[in-house]
TIDO-631508 format. One record per residue (C-alpha): x, y, z. Coordinates in steps of 0.2 Angstrom, whole numbers, padded with zeros to 4 digits, always signed. Layout:
<pt><x>X</x><y>Y</y><z>Z</z></pt>
...
This chain:
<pt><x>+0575</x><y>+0522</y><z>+0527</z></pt>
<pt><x>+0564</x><y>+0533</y><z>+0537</z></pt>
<pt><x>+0558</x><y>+0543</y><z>+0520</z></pt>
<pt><x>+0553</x><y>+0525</y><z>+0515</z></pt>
<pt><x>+0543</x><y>+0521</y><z>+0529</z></pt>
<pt><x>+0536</x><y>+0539</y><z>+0530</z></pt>
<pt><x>+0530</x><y>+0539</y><z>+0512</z></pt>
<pt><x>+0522</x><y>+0522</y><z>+0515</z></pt>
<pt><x>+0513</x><y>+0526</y><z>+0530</z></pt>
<pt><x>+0507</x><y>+0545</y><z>+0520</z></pt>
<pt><x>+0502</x><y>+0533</y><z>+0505</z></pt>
<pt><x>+0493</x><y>+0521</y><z>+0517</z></pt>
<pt><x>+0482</x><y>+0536</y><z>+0525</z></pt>
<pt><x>+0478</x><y>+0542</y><z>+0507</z></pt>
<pt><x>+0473</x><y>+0523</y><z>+0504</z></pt>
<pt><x>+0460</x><y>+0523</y><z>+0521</z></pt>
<pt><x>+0451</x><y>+0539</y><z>+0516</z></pt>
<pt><x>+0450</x><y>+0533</y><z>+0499</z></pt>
<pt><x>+0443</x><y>+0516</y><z>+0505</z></pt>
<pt><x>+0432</x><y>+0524</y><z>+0518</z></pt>
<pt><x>+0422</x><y>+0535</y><z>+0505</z></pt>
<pt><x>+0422</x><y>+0519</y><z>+0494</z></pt>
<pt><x>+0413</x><y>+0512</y><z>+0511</z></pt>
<pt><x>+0402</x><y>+0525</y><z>+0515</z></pt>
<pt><x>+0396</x><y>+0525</y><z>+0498</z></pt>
<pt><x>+0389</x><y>+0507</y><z>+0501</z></pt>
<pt><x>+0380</x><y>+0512</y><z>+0516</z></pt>
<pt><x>+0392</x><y>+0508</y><z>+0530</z></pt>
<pt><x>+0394</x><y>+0523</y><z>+0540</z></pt>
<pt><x>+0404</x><y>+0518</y><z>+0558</z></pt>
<pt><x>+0414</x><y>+0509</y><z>+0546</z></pt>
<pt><x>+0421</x><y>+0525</y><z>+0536</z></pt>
<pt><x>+0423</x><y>+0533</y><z>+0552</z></pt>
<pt><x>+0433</x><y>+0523</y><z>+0559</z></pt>
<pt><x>+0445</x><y>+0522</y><z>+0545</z></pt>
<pt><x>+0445</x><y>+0540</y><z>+0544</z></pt>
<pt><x>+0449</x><y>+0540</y><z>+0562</z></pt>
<pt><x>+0463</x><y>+0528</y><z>+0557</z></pt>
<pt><x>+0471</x><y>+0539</y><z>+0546</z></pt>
<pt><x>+0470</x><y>+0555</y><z>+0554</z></pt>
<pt><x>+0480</x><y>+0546</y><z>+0568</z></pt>
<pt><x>+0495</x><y>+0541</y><z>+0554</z></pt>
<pt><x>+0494</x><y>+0560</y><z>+0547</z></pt>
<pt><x>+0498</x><y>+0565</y><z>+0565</z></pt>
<pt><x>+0510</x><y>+0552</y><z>+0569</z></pt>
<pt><x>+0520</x><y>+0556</y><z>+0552</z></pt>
<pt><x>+0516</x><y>+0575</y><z>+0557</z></pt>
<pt><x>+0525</x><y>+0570</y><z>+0574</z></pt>
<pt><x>+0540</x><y>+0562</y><z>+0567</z></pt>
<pt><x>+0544</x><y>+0576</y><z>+0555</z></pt>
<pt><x>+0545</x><y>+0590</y><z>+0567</z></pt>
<pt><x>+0564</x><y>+0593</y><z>+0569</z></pt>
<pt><x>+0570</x><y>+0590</y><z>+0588</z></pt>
<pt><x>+0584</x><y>+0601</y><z>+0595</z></pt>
């Protein structure tokens, strides 16, 4: 279950950068950064959850 909902949350990060060069293409700038902003927090949260705990 928690592959699933890491892969979803990888897939959605891919989905913001996507969406914010789509934005920033049509001139909205604090937008795109903000949804780049977004999804370099799920990279580090997914980054988090797969470091292995003793």
């Amino acid at each position: 279950m928690s592959d699933l909902f890491l892969s979803i949350v990888m897939l959605g990060g891919i989905a913001l950068i996507g969406g914010a060069v789509l934005v920033h293409r049509s001139g909205d700038r604090r937008r795109a950064l903000l949804m780049l902003i977004v999804a370099l927090v799920l990279f580090a949260n997914v980054a988090i959850w797969v470091i292995p705990v003793k």
